[in-house]
C-alpha positions in Angstrom: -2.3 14.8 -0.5 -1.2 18.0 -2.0 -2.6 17.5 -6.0 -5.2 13.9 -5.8 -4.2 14.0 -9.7 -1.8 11.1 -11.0 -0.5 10.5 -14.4 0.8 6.6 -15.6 3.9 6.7 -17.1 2.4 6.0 -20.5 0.5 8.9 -20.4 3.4 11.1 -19.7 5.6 9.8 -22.2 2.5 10.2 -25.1 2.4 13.3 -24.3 6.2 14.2 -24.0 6.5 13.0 -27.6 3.7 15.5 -28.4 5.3 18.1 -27.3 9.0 17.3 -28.6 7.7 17.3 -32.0 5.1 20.4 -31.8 7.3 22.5 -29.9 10.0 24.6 -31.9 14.0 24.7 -31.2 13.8 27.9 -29.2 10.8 26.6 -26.7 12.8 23.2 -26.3 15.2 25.6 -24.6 13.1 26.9 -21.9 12.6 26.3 -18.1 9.3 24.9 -18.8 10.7 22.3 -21.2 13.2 21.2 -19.2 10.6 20.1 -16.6 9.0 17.8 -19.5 12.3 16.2 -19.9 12.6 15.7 -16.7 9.0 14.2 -15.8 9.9 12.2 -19.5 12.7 10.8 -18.0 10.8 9.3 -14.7 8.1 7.6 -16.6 10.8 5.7 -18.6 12.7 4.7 -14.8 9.0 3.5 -13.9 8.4 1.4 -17.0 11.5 -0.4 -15.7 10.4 -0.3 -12.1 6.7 -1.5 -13.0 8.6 -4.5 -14.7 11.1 -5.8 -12.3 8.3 -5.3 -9.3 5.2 -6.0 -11.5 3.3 -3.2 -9.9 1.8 -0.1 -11.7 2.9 3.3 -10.8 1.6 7.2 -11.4 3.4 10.3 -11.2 2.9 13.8 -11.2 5.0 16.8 -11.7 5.7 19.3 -8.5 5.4 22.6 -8.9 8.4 24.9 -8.6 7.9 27.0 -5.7 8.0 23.9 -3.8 11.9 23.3 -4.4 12.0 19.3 -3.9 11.3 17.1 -5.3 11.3 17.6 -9.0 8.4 14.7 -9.5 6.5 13.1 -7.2 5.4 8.7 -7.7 2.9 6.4 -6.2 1.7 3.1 -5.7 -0.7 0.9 -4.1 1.3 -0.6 -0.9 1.2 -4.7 -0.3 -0.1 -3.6 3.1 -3.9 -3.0 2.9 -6.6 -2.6 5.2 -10.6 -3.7 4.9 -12.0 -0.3 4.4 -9.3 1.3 1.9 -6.5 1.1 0.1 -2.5 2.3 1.5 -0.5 3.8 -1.1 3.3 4.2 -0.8 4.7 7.9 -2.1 8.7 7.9 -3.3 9.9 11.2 -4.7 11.9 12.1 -7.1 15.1 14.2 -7.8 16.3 14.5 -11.2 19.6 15.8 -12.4 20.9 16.1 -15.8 24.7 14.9 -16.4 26.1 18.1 -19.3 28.0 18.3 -21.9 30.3 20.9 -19.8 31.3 18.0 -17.3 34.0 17.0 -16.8 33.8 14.5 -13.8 32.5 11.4 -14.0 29.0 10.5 -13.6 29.0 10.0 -9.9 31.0 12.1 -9.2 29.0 14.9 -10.8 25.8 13.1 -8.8 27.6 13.4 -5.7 28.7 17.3 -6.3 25.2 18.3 -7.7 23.1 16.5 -5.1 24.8 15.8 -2.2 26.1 18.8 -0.7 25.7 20.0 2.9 22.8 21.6 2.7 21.2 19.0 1.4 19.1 15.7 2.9 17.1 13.1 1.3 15.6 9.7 2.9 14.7 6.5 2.3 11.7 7.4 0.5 13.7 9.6 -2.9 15.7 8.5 -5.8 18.0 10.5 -7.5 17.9 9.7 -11.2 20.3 10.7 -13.6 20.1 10.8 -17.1 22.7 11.8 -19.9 21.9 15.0 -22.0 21.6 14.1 -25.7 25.2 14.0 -27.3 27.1 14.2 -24.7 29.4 11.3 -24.0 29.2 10.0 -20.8 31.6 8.7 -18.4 31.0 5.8 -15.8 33.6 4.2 -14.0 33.9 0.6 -12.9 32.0 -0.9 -10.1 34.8 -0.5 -7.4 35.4 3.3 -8.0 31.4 4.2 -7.8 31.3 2.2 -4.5 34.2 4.4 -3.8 33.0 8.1 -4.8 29.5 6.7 -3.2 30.4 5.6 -0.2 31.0 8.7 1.6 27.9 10.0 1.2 25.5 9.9 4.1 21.7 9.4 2.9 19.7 6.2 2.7 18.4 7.4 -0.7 18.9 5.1 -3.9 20.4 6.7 -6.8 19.8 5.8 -10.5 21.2 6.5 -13.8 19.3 6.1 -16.4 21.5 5.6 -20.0 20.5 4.8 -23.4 22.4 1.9 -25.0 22.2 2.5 -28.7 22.4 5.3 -31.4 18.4 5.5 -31.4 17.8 5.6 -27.3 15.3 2.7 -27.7 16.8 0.3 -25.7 17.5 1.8 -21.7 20.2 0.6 -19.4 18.2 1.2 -15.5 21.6 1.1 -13.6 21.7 0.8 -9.9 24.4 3.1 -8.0 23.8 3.6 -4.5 23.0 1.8 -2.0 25.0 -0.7 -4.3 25.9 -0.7 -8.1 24.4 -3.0 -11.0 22.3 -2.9 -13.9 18.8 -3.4 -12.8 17.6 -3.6 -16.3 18.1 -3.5 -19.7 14.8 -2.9 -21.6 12.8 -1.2 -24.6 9.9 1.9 -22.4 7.6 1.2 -26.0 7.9 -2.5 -25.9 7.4 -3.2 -22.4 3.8 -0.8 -22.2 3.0 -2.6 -24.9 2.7 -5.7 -23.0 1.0 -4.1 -19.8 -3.1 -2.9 -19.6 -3.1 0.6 -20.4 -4.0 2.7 -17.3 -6.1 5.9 -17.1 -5.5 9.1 -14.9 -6.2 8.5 -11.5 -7.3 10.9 -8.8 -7.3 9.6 -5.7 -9.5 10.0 -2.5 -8.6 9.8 0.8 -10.7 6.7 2.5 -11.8 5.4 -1.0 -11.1 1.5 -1.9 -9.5 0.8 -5.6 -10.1 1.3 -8.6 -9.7 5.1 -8.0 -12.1 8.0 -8.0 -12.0 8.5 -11.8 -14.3 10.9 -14.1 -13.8 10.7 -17.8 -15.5 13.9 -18.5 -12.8 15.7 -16.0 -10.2 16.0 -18.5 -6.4 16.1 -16.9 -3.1 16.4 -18.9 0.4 15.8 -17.7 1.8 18.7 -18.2 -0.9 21.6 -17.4 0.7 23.0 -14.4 3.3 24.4 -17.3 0.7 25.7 -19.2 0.9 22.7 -21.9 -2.5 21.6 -23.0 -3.9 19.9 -26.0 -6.1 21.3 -28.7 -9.8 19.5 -29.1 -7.7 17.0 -31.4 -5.5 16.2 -28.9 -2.8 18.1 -30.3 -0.3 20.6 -29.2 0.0 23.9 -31.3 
């Protein structure tokens, strides 16, 4: 295991809204942000995911120089063994349908992330989310099949698209292998209902709950430099 450090998704999205409203216009532009949107946008597909399979998740963000994926997840597996726990990695890929496009939204999917030179299995999801303002365009059911069925990867791709004015409520929409809505639910409401979990670092060989130390503080974001004051804060 590269980094034993794993966020929940609640944690990530506490501290996303931190940063969204401490961080000025100009930052909010920046490399660095973008990879907070994009780690934001993965804990909101795993609220939905945690609901329809009733598991919990973590995450953690992948640094840079490692090109792919963009975030990394895990979960304890339903296999198990007497002496410790299996856990069960998927990766991530984000992409970020713009304002400037002018395909639709598979089709842009297809383009951005399915070119020649590159390959994803079984084990990533592409998730795509819709820039803020920009209006999107998805097809009916038969054309995605269509644009999706030429490509060749046993990856599942997502779209993940807000369904009113406010982005509270989240459409979790299926589009490859097949197409569907998966669900239609509220990030805020649905953690509300769940037991809040802490950062986990797991151990190689160690049994559940995970090696945790409250005194070894961890935030989502400090590979990008963002950490809280002593009040929890971001300057």
């Amino acid at each position: 295991m590269e980094d034993p450090v794993w966020f929940p998704p609640f944690n990530v999205i506490y501290h996303g809204d931190l940063l969204r409203k401490s961080l000025s216009s100009e930052e909010k532009k920046s490399k660095k942000f973008r990879k907070v949107v994009e780690a934001y946008t993965v804990a909101q597909m795993l609220v939905g995911i945690m609901v329809k399979e009733n598991k919990d998740y973590w995450m953690q963000l992948v640094d840079d120089k490692f090109a792919s994926p963009d975030i990394r997840t895990i979960r304890y597996a339903d296999a198990h063994d007497e002496k410790f726990d299996f856990l069960e990695q998927v990766d991530v890929e984000v992409v970020e349908y713009e304002s400037h496009s002018k395909m639709s939204i598979p089709e842009f999917i297809v383009e951005k992330k399915f070119s020649k030179y590159k390959s994803y299995d079984e084990n990533t999801i592409i998730l795509c989310h819709v820039g803020s303002g920009v209006q999107s365009f998805l097809p009916d059911r038969e054309t995605i099949k269509k644009i999706m069925e030429p490509v060749n990867s046993s990856c599942h791709v997502l779209l993940l698209a807000g369904t009113n004015p406010q982005v509270l409520e989240l459409d979790l929409i299926l589009l490859k292998p097949n197409v569907g809505v998966l669900l239609t639910y509220v990030p805020a409401v649905e953690l509300s209902k769940r037991k809040r979990r802490s950062v986990a670092i797991f151990k190689l060989g160690t049994r559940k709950p995970s090696v945790y130390n409250p005194n070894n503080k961890h935030y989502p974001f400090e590979k990008l430099g963002y950490i809280p004051n002593n009040k929890g804060l971001y300057d």
